[in-house]
C-alpha positions as CSV (number, residue, x, y, z in Angstrom):
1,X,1.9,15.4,-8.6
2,X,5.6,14.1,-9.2
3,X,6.0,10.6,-9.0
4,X,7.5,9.3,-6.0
5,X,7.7,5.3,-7.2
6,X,11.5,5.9,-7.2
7,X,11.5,6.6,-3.6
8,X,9.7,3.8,-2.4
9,X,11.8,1.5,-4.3
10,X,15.0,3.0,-2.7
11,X,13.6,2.5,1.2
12,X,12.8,-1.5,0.0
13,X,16.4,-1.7,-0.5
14,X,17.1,0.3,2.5
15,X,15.2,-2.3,4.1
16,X,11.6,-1.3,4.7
17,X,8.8,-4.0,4.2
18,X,6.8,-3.4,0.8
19,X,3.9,-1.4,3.7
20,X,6.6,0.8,5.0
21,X,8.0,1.7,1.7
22,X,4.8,2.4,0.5
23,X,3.6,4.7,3.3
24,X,6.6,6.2,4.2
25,X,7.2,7.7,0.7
26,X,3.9,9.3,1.1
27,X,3.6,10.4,4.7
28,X,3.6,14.1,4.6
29,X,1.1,14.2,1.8
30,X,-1.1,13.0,5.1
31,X,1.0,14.7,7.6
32,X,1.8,11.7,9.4
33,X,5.7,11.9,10.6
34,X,7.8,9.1,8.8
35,X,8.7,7.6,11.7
36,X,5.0,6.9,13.0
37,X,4.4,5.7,9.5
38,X,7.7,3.3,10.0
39,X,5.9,2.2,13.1
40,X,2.6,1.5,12.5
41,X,3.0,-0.5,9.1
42,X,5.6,-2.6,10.3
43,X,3.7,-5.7,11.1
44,X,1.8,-5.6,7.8
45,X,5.2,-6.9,5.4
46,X,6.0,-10.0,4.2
47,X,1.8,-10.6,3.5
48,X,0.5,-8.9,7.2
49,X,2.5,-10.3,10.6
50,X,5.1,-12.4,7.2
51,X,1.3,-15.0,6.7
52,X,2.4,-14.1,3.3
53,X,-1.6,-13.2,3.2
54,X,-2.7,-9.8,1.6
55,X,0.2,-7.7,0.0
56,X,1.7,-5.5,2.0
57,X,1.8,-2.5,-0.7
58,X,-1.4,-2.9,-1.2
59,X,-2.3,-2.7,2.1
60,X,0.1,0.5,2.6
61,X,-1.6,2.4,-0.1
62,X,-5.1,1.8,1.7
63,X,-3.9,3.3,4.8
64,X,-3.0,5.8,2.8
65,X,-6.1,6.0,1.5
66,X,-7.6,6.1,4.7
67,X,-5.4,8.6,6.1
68,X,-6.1,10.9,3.1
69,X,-9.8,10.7,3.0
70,X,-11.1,9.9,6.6
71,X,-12.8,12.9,8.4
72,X,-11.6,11.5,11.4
73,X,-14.9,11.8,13.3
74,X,-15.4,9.9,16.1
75,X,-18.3,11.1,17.0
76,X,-19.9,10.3,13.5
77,X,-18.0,8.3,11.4
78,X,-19.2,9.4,8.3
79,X,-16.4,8.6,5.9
80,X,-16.2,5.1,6.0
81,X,-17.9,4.2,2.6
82,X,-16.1,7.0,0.4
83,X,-12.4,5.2,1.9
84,X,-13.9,1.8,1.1
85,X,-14.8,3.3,-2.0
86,X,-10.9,4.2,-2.8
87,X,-9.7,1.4,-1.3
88,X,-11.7,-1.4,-3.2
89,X,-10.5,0.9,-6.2
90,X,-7.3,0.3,-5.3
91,X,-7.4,-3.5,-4.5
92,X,-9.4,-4.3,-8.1
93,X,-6.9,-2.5,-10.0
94,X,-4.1,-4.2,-8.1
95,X,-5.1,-7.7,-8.6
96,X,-5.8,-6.7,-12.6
97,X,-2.2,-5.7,-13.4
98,X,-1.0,-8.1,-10.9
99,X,-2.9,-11.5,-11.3
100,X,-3.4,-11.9,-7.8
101,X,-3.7,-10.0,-4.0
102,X,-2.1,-12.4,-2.4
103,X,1.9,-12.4,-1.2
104,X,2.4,-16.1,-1.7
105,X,0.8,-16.2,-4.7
106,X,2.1,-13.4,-6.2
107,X,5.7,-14.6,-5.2
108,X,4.7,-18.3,-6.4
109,X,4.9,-20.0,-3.4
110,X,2.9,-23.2,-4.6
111,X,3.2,-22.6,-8.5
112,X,6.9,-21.7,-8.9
113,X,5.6,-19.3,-10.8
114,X,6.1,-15.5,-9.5
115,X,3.5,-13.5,-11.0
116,X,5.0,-10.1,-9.5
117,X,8.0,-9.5,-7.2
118,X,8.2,-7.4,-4.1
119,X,9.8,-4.2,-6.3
120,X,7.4,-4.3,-9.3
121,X,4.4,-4.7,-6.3
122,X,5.6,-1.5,-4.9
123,X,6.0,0.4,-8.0
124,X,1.7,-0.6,-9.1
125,X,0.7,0.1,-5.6
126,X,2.3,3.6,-5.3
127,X,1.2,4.5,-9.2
128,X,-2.8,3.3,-8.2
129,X,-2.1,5.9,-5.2
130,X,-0.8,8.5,-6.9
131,X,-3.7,8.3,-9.5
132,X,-6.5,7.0,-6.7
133,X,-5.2,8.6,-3.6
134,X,-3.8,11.8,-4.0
135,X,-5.1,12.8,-7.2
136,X,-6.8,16.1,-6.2
């Protein structure tokens, strides 16, 4: 797969909380429609609901990974531990090259400190998604 990190950064720019940029960039690869992407991610920036709580790339890219890997059975939900599996993937490896999961701490809120800005968050989450997500 071609990287799409560029793309992702260009929609932050255009606007589009660090959840929406990451999503939105990959919504056909789970034929979602950009728009509903847009739509349904938009309370997670700025840390979920802007709590400044868990990242909002990182929780973009395990939608993604949900959206990717879900059967969507209702009937028997059967792929619940195989998308935790991807997403906890996801969430380790983000907190090892970031330092943190975090939005305030990552931006430094009490320390001063930022230990990784909005872009460069972007940029990990949609690599880890790339390699964890949409690797087949």
């Amino acid at each position: 797969m071609e990287t799409r990190v560029e793309l992702a950064d260009q929609r932050h720019r255009r606007g589009f909380n660090c959840a929406q940029a990451v999503v939105c960039t990959y919504a056909d690869l789970v034929g979602v429609d950009e728009a509903t992407m847009f739509r349904a991610c938009e309370g997670l920036g700025l840390g979920m609901g802007g709590m400044e709580a868990t990242c909002g790339a990182l929780t973009g890219a395990c939608v993604l990974a949900g959206l990717k890997n879900s059967t969507g059975d209702l009937e028997h939900p059967n792929s619940k531990g195989s998308t935790y599996k991807i997403s906890r993937q996801l969430v380790q490896r983000f907190q090892e090259e970031t330092g943190a999961l975090e939005c305030h701490t990552l931006k430094g809120r009490e320390t001063g400190v930022v230990l990784c800005p909005c872009p460069q968050c972007i940029r990990i989450a949609c690599q880890l998604a790339e390699e964890l997500v949409f690797s087949d």
